[in-house]
C-alpha positions as CSV (number, residue, x, y, z in Angstrom):
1,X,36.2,35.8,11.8
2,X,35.9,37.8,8.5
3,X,38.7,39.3,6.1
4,X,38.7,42.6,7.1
5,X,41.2,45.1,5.1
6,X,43.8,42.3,4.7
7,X,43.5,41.7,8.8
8,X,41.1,39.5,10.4
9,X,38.8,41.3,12.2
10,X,36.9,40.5,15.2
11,X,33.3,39.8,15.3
12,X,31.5,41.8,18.2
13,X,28.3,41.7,19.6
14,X,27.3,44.4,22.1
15,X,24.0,44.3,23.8
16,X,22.5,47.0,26.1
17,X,19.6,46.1,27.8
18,X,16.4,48.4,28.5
19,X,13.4,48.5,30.4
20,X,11.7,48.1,27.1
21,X,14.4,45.2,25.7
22,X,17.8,46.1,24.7
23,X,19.9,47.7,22.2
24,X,22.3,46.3,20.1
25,X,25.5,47.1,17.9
26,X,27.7,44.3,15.9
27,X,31.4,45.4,14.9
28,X,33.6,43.6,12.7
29,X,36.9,45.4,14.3
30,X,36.5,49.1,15.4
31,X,36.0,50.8,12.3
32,X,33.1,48.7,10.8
33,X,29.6,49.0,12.5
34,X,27.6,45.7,10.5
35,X,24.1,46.0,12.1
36,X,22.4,48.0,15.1
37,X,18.8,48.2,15.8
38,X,16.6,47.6,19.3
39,X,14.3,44.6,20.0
40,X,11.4,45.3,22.3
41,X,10.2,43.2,24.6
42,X,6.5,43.4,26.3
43,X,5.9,40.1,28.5
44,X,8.1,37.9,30.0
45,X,11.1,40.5,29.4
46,X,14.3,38.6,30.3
47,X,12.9,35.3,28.4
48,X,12.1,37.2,25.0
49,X,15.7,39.4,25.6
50,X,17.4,36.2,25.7
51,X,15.6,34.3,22.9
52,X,16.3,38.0,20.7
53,X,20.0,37.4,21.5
54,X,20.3,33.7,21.0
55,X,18.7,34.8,17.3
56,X,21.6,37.1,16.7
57,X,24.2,35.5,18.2
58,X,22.9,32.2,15.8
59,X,22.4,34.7,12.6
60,X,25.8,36.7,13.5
61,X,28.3,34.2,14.7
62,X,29.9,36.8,16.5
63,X,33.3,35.5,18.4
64,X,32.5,38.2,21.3
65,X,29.3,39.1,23.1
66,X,30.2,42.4,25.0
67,X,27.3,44.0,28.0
68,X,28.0,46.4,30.7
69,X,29.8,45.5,33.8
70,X,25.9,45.8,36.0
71,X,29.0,44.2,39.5
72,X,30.8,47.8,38.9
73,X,30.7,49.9,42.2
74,X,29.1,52.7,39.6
75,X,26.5,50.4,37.9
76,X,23.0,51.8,38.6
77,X,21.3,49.0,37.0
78,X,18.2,47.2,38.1
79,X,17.7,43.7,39.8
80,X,16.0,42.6,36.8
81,X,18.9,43.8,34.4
82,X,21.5,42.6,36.2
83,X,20.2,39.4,36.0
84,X,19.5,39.6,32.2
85,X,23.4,40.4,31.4
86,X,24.6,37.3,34.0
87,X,22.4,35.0,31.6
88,X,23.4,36.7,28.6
89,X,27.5,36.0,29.5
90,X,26.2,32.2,30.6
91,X,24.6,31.8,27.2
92,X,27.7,33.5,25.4
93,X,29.9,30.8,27.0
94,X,27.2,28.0,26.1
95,X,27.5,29.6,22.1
96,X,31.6,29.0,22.2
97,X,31.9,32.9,22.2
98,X,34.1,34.9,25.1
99,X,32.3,36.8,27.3
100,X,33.0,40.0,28.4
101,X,31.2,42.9,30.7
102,X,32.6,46.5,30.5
103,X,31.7,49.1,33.0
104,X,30.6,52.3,31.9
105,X,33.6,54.1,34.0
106,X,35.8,52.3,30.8
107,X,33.7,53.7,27.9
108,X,33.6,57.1,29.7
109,X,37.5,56.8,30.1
110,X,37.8,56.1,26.9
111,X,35.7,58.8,25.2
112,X,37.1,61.2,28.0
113,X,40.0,61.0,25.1
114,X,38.5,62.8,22.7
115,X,37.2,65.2,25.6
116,X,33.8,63.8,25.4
117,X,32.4,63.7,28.8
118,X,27.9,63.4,28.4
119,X,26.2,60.1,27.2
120,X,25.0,62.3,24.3
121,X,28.1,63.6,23.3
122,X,29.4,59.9,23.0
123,X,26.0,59.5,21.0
124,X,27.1,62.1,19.0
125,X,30.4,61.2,18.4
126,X,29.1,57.9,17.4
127,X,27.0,59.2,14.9
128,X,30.1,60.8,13.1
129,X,32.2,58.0,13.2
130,X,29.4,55.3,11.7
131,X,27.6,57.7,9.5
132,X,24.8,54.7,9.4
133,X,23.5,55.8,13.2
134,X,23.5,59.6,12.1
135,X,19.6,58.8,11.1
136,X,19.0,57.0,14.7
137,X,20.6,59.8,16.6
138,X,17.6,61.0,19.0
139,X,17.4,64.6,19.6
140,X,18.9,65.6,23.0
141,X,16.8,65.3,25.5
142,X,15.3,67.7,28.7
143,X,15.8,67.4,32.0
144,X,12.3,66.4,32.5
145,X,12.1,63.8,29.6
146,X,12.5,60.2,30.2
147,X,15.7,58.4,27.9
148,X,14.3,57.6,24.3
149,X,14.8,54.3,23.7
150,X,17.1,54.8,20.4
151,X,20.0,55.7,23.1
152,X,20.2,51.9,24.0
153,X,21.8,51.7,20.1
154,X,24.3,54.5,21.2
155,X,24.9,52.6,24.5
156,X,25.3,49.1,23.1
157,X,28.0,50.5,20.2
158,X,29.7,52.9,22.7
159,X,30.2,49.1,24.7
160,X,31.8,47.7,21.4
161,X,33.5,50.3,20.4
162,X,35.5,50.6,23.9
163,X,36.4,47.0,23.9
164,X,37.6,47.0,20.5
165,X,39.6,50.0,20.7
166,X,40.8,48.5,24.2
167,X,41.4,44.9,23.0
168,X,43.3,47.2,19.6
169,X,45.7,49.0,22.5
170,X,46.6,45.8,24.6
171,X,47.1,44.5,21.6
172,X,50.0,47.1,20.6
173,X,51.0,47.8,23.8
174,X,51.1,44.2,25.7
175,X,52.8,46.4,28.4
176,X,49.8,48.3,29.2
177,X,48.4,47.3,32.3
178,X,45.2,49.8,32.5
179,X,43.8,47.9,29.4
180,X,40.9,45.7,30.8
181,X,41.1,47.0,34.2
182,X,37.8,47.4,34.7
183,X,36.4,44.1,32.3
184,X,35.7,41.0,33.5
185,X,35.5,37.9,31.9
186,X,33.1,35.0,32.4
187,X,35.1,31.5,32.7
């Protein structure tokens, strides 16, 4: 953990994975976004994905590794995906790092808050809270057009962001029991 305004501050990694690869967002507590960015993937998907991640988690050193909840009643993910995010919590456990997998119901919940209620709004909202991603920020898209693939950015901070702001209530509130009602955390 790093020094972060006099606290320490949590390292998170969150990962989104894509048809195409996966998005990712690293937080060091909920007000600094450190690094963002996609890694594409063309053969062998779930293989590259996972060495890609290994190579951050190694470079980072991140004390959380945060994916989407693909178990969730909601979760429209793919056979292939949920798979990826099952080895991605086994190889955050092998790394000494916690584990933990968010369903989108939370980060909707959360950002329903601020009475943002469309995946691009939270984009958008995104974008003015880490100036950085303004530049990423894809222009909203038409019925007809498929998702462009800089979303997976949004999707992987909007991830982080949730847990931290989450893990920041409990925190504050040990009371609380709707914080983490929908995570789940790998043993």
């Amino acid at each position: 953990m790093t020094e972060f305004f006099g606290h320490r501050s949590l390292r998170v990694l969150a990962v989104d994975p894509t048809y195409r690869g996966f998005g990712f967002a690293l937080f060091e507590g909920p007000r600094r976004l450190v690094d963002w960015g996609t890694k594409q993937t063309f053969t062998d998907r779930n293989g590259v994905s996972r060495q890609k991640v290994k190579e951050l988690i190694r470079r980072y050193k991140p004390a959380v590794l945060v994916v989407e909840d693909c178990h969730h009643a909601r979760s429209r993910r793919n056979r292939r995906v949920r798979s990826l995010t099952e080895q991605l919590l086994v190889i955050a456990r092998r790394y000494g790092m916690r584990g933990h997998a968010l369903p989108l119901a939370a980060v909707y919940e959360q950002f329903s808050k601020r009475d943002v209620q469309r995946k691009y709004e939270i984009a958008c909202t995104l974008a003015e809270k880490f100036p950085a991603l303004a530049s990423r920020l894809p222009p909203k898209k038409k019925p007809w057009q498929g998702e462009d693939p800089r979303m997976s950015i949004f999707d992987a901070a909007a991830l982080g962001y949730t847990y931290l702001v989450r893990r920041r209530t409990r925190a504050s509130n040990p009371r609380s029991s709707r914080t983490f009602a929908y995570s789940t955390t790998t043993k």
